[in-house]
N, C-alpha and C positions, 0 to 999 in steps of 0.2 A: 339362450333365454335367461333373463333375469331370474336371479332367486331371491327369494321370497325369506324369514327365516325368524320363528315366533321364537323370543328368551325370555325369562325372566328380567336377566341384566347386563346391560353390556358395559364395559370398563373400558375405557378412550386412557393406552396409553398403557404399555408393557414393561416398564421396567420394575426393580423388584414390587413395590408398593402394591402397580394395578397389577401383576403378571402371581403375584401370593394372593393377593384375594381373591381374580378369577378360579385360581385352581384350591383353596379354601371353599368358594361357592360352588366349584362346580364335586369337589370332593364330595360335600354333602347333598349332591343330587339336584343341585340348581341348575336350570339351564342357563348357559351364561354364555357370550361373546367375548373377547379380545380383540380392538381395534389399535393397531400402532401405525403413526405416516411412514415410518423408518421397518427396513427388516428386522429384525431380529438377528442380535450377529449369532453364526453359529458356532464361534468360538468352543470347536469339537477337537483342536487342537493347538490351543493358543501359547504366546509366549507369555513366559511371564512379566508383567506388567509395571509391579509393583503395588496397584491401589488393592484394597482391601475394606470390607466391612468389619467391625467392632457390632457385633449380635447378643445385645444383653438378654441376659439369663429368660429374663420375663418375657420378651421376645421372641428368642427360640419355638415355643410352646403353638405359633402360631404358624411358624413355620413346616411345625412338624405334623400339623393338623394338615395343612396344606400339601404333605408330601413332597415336600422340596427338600424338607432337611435329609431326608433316607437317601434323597439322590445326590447328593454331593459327592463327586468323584473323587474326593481327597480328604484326610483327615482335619480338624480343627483345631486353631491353635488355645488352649481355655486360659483367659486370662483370672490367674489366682491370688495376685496382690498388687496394689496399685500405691504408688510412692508420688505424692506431691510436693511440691519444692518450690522456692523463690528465690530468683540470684540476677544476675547480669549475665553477659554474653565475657564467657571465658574469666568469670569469675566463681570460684566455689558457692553453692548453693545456702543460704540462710542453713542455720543449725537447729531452725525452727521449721518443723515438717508434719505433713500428715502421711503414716502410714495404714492402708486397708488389707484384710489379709483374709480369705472370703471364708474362712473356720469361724472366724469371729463373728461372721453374720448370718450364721446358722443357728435356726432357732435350736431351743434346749432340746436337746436328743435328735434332734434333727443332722443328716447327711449333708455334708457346707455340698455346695456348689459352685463354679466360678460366677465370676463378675458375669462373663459374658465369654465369647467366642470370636476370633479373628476369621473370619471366612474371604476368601480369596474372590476378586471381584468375578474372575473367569471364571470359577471354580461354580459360583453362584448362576451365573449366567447358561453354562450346560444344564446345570440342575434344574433349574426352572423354565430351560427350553423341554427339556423331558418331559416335565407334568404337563404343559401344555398344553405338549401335544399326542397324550395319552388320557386322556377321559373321554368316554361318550357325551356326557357332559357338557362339553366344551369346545368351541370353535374358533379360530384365530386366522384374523385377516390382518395380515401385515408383507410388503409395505401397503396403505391404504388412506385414502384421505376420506374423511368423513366428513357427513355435513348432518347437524342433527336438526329435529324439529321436535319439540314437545310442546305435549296437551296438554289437557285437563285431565284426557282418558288413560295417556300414556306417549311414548318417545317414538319417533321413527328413525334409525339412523340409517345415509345412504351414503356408499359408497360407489367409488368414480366408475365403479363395474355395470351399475344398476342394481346391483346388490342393496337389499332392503331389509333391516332388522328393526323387525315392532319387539319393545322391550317396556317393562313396567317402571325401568330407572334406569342411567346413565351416570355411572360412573367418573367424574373427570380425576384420572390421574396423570395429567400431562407434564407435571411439574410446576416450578414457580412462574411460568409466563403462558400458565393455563388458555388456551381462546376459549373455551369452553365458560370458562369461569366468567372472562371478560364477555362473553357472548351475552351472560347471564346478568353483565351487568351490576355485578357483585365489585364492591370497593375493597382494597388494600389499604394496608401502613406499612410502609418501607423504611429502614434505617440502612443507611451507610455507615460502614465502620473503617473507609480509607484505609484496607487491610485485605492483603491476597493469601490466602491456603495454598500452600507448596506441598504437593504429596510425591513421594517416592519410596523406597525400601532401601535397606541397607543389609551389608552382611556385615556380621563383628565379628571379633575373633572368641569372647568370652559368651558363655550361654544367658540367656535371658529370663532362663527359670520364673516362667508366666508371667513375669512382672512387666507391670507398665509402669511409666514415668510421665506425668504431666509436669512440664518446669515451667512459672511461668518467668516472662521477660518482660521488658518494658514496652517491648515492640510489640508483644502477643504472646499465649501459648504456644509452647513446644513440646509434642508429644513424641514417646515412645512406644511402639504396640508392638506386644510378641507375636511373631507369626511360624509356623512350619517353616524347617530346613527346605530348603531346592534343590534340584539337581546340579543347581551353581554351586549354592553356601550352606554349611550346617546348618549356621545361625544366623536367623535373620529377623528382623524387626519393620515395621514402617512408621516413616515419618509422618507426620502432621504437624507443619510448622506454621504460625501463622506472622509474616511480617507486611510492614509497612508496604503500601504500593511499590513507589519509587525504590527501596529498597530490594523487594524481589523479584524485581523486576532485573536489578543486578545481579541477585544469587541467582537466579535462570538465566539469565545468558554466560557464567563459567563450566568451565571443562569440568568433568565426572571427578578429576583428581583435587580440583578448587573447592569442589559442591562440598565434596569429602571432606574436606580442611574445614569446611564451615559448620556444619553438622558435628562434627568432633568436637568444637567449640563449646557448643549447645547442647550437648549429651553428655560430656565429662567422659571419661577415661573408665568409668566401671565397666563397660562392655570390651574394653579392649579397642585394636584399633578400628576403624570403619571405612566401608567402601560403598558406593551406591551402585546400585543394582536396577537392572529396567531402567522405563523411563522417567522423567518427572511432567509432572502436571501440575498446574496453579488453574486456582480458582478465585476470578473477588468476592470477598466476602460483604453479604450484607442478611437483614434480619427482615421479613415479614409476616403478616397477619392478615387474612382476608375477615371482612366486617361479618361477613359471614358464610356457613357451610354448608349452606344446599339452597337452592330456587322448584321450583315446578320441575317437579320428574328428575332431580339432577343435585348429585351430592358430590362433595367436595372431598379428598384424600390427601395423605402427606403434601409434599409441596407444594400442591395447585391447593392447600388451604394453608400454610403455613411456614416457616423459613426462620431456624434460628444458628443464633453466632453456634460453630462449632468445637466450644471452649468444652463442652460435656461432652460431645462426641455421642449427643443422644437425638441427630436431627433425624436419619433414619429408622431409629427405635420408634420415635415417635407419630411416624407412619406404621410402621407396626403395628402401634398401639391402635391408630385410626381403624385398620383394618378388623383386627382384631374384634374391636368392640361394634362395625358396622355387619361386620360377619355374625357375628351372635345373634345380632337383631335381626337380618334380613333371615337366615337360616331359624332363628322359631317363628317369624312373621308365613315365612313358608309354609310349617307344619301346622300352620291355622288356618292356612287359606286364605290370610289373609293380599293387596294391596301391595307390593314391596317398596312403590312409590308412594305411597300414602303420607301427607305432610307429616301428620303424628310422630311417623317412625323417622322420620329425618330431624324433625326436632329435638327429639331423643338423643339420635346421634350426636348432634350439637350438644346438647346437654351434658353427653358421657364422655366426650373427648376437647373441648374447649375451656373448662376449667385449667386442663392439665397442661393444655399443649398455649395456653398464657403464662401461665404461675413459669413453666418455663423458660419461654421468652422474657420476660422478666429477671429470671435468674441468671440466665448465657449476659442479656445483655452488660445487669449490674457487675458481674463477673469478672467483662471485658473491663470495663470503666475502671475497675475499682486495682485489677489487676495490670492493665496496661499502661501503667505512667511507674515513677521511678521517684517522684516525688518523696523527701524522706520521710514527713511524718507517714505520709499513706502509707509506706512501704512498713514501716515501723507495727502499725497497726494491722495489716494484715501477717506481719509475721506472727505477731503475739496472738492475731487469733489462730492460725492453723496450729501452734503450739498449744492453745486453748483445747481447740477440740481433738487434738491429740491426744490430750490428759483427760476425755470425757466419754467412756466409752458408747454412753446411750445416744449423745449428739454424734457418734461417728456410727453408729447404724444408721441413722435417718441418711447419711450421704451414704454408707454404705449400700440401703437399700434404691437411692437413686442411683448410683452404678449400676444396678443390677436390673435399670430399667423399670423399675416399677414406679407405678403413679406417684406425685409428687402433693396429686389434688385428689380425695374420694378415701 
C-alpha cells in the first residue's frame, strides 16, 4: 500500500546544502523529508579522489549544529594563512602581495582561529550519510523521482512509489539547473566567463604549513589548498586552477607526468617538487542569480538560488549561509506554532541572505574582470593595490573576515 507521510519540510535534493539542513531541521526536532533522483553514494570505503571542500570558519558552526561535523571520519586540514599573488605562468610572482595569517584576525584577547577547513569530499559524504540516516526525525527517499504540487494550504510531494508527503514547505536544493525552481517559474541571470575549473590534488615534497596560495594569472585564478597527508603522500595540497576553455581542455587531455610539469609552473618551486594524485575533474565556469528565492510553499537554497565565479572559493559557504539562516527561522517559526510556509517567513529569508549572496556575486565577478587580463596599466594597478592593503591593517580584516566566511552584507 501506498504511504502516506505528514513533515513539516521536505528538502528535494541531498547533497551537502539540502542533506545539512534536513539533519540541522531535523536535529531540532522538525519532522522533515529528504528526496534525491540519485542514490546517495555510499562512499563507506572510497578512493581518494582528490576534490575537497574549503569550510570557512563561519560555516563550520552550522555544520556542527547539524551533526555532520562530529561525524567526519578523518581529521581537517585548518587553513591558517592565506598568501595572494600576481605574476604569469612560469614567471616569479609580483613583489607586491597580500599576506593573511588568522592570529591577526582575532579579536583583542580573543583565541585566532583558522580561515576555514579543507574537508575531503568523501570524507563529507559518509558523514552526512550518517546523520541522515540516524534521527527519528528524518526520512530519506533516495533514488526517487518526485513530482510536487502546492497550495495555498500547503505542498504534496509524490513519489514514483505512490508514496505521498504532505509538507508545509519544499525545499529546492537541486542545484543550479533547479526544475523545481523552473517549475516555479522563477527567472535567472546567467554570465559566461569562457573559463573551465580544473580540480585535482597534488603531493609535494616540502610541508604546506596551513597555508593557501591564491596566484592570480591572466588566464584565471590558481589556487593552492592545504589538505591532510594520505596513505599515498605526506603532503598534499588541492588544486583549483581556473583556465581558458580551449586551453584546459589541453591540460586535461596530458599524462599525470605533463599535468605535473604544468602545475609546477603555476605554484613555483616553494613546495618542492609536485606530482598529482587521484583524478582530475573540470568544471565550466559560469555565474548566476535567480530573480528570486521562494514562490508559494517553496524556497530556494544554494545553487538552485545562486552561482558564483569561484575566485573566493566562497560558492559553497554560501549555501551554508542560506541554510543557516533559513534554519533559525523555520526552527523558532516552529516553537510558535507557527505556518513554516507562511510568505512572511520566506520573505525574510530573502531578505537575510540576498543582500549577501549579490554584494558577492558582484565581487567574484569584478575579481575575475579586473584580475584576468595581463594588460599592463591594469596589472600595474592592481599590484599596487594588494601592496596597498598590505600595508593597511584594518582593510585586511574586512578580507580577512570574508575568508573566514562571514557576511559581506548585514
Amino acid at each position: 500500500m501506498a504511504e502516506t507521510i505528514d513533515a513539516a519540510v521536505c528538502v528535494v535534493g541531498a547533497g551537502p546544502v539540502g542533506g545539512i539542513l534536513a539533519c540541522r531541521l531535523a536535529a531540532a526536532g522538525i519532522a522533515t523529508v529528504v528526496v534525491d533522483q540519485a542514490a546517495l553514494p555510499p562512499m563507506e570505503h572510497p578512493a581518494f579522489d582528490g576534490r575537497a571542500y574549503a569550510v570557512a570558519a563561519e560555516c563550520r558552526e552550522v555544520m556542527e549544529a547539524a551533526g555532520v561535523w562530529a561525524r567526519l571520519p578523518a581529521p581537517t586540514c585548518p587553513i591558517e594563512q592565506i598568501r595572494v599573488t600576481d605574476g604569469k605562468v612560469g614567471r616569479p610572482a609580483s613583489r607586491l602581495f597580500l599576506h593573511f595569517d588568522h592570529r591577526e584576525a582575532a579579536d583583542a584577547g580573543g583565541v585566532p582561529e583558522p580561515f576555514g577547513w579543507m574537508v575531503e569530499a568523501r570524507h563529507l559524504r559518509v558523514a552526512l550519510n550518517a546523520c541522515l540516516h540516524d534521527s527519528p526525525h528524518l526520512r530519506v527517499f533516495a533514488p526517487a523521482r518526485a513530482v510536487v504540487e502546492r497550495g495555498a494550504e500547503g505542498a504534496v510531494v509524490r513519489l514514483a512509489d505512490g508514496t505521498e508527503i504532505r509538507c508545509q514547505l519544499v525545499v529546492a536544493a537541486e542545484g543550479r539547473n533547479s526544475p523545481l525552481r523552473e517549475q516555479a517559474g522563477i527567472l535567472v541571470t546567467r554570465m559566461g566567463y569562457n573559463q573551465t575549473g580544473i580540480v585535482c590534488a597534488v603531493a609535494h615534497e616540502k610541508p604546506h604549513h596551513n597555508t593557501a596560495l591564491e596566484h592570480f594569472l591572466p588566464s584565471g585564478p590558481f589556487a593552492q589548498l592545504p589538505m591532510c597527508g594520505t596513505e599515498a603522500a605526506e603532503n598534499v595540497s588541492a588544486i583549483v586552477w581556473t583556465e581558458r576553455d580551449a586551453e584546459a581542455a589541453r591540460m586535461l587531455g596530458l599524462d599525470e607526468a605533463a599535468l605535473s610539469r604544468q602545475i609546477q609552473r603555476r605554484l613555483g618551486d616553494h613546495l618542492g617538487a609536485v606530482r598529482v594524485l587521484g583524478r582530475r575533474w573540470s568544471y565550466r565556469l559560469t555565474a548566476m542569480h535567480a530573480h528570486r528565492y521562494f514562490d508559494r510553499r517553496l524556497v530556494l537554497v544554494g545553487d538552485a538560488a545562486h552561482g558564483v565565479h569561484p575566485i573566493a572559493g566562497q560558492g559553497l559557504n554560501l549555501g551554508f549561509r542560506d541554510i543557516s539562516a533559513l534554519a533559525e527561522l523555520l526552527i523558532g517559526a516552529a516553537a510558535r506554532g507557527q505556518d513554516l510556509g507562511a510568505p512572511e517567513l520566506l520573505v525574510r529569508y530573502q531578505r537575510a541572505r540576498r543582500p549577501d549572496n549579490l554584494l558577492m556575486l558582484a565581487a567574484t565577478d569584478a575579481l575575475d574582470r579586473l584580475f584576468s587580463t595581463d594588460f599592463p596599466p591594469v596589472r600595474l594597478i592592481r599590484d599596487l593595490g594588494l601592496g596597498a592593503v598590505q600595508r593597511m591593517p584594518r582593510l585586511k580584516r574586512v578580507f580577512m573576515r570574508q575568508a573566514m566566511g562571514k557576511p559581506l552584507a548585514g
